[in-house]
Every structure is written in structure tokens, then in C-alpha cells.
DOLUMLO-431995 format. One record per residue (C-alpha): x negated, y, z. Coordinates in steps of 0.02 Angstrom, whole numbers, padded with zeros to 5 digits, always signed. Last residue first. Example, Ala and Ser with C-alpha at 12.3 -4.5 7.8 and 13.67 -1.06 7.14 Angstrom:
# DOLUMLO-431995
-00684-00053+00357/-00615-00225+00390/
This chain:
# DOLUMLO-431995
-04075+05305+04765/-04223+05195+04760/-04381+05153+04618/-04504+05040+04694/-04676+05051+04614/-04747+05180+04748/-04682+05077+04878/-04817+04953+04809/-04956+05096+04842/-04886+05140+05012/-04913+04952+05081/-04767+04854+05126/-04734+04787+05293/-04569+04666+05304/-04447+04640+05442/-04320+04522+05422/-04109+04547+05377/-04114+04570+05213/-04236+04687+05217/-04278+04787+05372/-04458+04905+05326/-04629+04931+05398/-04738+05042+05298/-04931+05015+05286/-05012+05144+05280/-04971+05329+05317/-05102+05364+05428/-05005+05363+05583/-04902+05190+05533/-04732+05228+05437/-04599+05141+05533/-04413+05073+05513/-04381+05119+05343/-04193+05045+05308/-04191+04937+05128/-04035+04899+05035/-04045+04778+04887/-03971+04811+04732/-04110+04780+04617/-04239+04673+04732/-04348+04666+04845/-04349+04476+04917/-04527+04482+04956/-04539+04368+04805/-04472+04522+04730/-04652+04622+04762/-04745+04470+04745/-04666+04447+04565/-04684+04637+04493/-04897+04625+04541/-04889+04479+04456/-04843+04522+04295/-04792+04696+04297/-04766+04849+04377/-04567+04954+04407/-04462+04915+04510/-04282+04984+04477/-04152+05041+04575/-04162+04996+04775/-04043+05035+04883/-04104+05171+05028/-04076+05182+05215/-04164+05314+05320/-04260+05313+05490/-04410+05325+05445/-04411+05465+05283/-04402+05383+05117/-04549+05469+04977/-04648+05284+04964/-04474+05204+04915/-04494+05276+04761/-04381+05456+04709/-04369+05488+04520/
């Protein structure tokens, strides 16, 4: 299973599956990440956290442990 935490910068992914619950599951889609969506990884920051992603057009920073919950292909 790759997340979105494992993308390289510069790569495009569609999202799967996310995976976490309740709340946790909401923010993350309320963020407009969602099944079927494409996501580029613009930047990784030098210690790894946060990540700073295009989605849907806007630019969105994600931290690695909520990657971790987002399934891609």
C-alpha cells in the first residue's frame, strides 16, 4: 500500500482510499481530498514536515502523519 507520505516532489498521484475516522477522516476531505482526486507534491520542507501539495487547483500543506492516512496509486 503506498500513502501519500511515500510520493516524491515532483510527482502526481490519485488518491484511493483514506483511511481514519470520525473527525480526523472529515478535516482531511473537508480539505477537498478525496477518492479520485489527483494530487501533485510540490514541496516536502527540510525536515520532512509539513508537505505542500496542488489540489484542485489551490495549494494545501498537509502534515506527514495525515499523508500517512491517504492511500494513492
Amino acid at each position: 500500500m503506498k500513502t501519500l507520505k511515500d510520493v516524491k516532489v515532483g510527482e502526481t498521484v490519485v488518491i484511493e482510499k483514506l483511511h481514519g475516522e470520525g473527525a480526523l477522516k472529515r478535516r482531511v476531505m473537508d480539505m477537498g481530498l478525496t477518492k479520485g482526486t489527483e494530487v501533485y507534491v510540490r514541496k516536502v520542507a527540510p525536515l520532512g514536515d509539513p508537505m505542500e501539495l496542488t489540489v484542485r487547483g489551490y495549494e494545501l500543506s498537509v502534515r506527514r502523519a495525515d499523508a500517512e492516512l491517504i492511500e494513492v496509486r
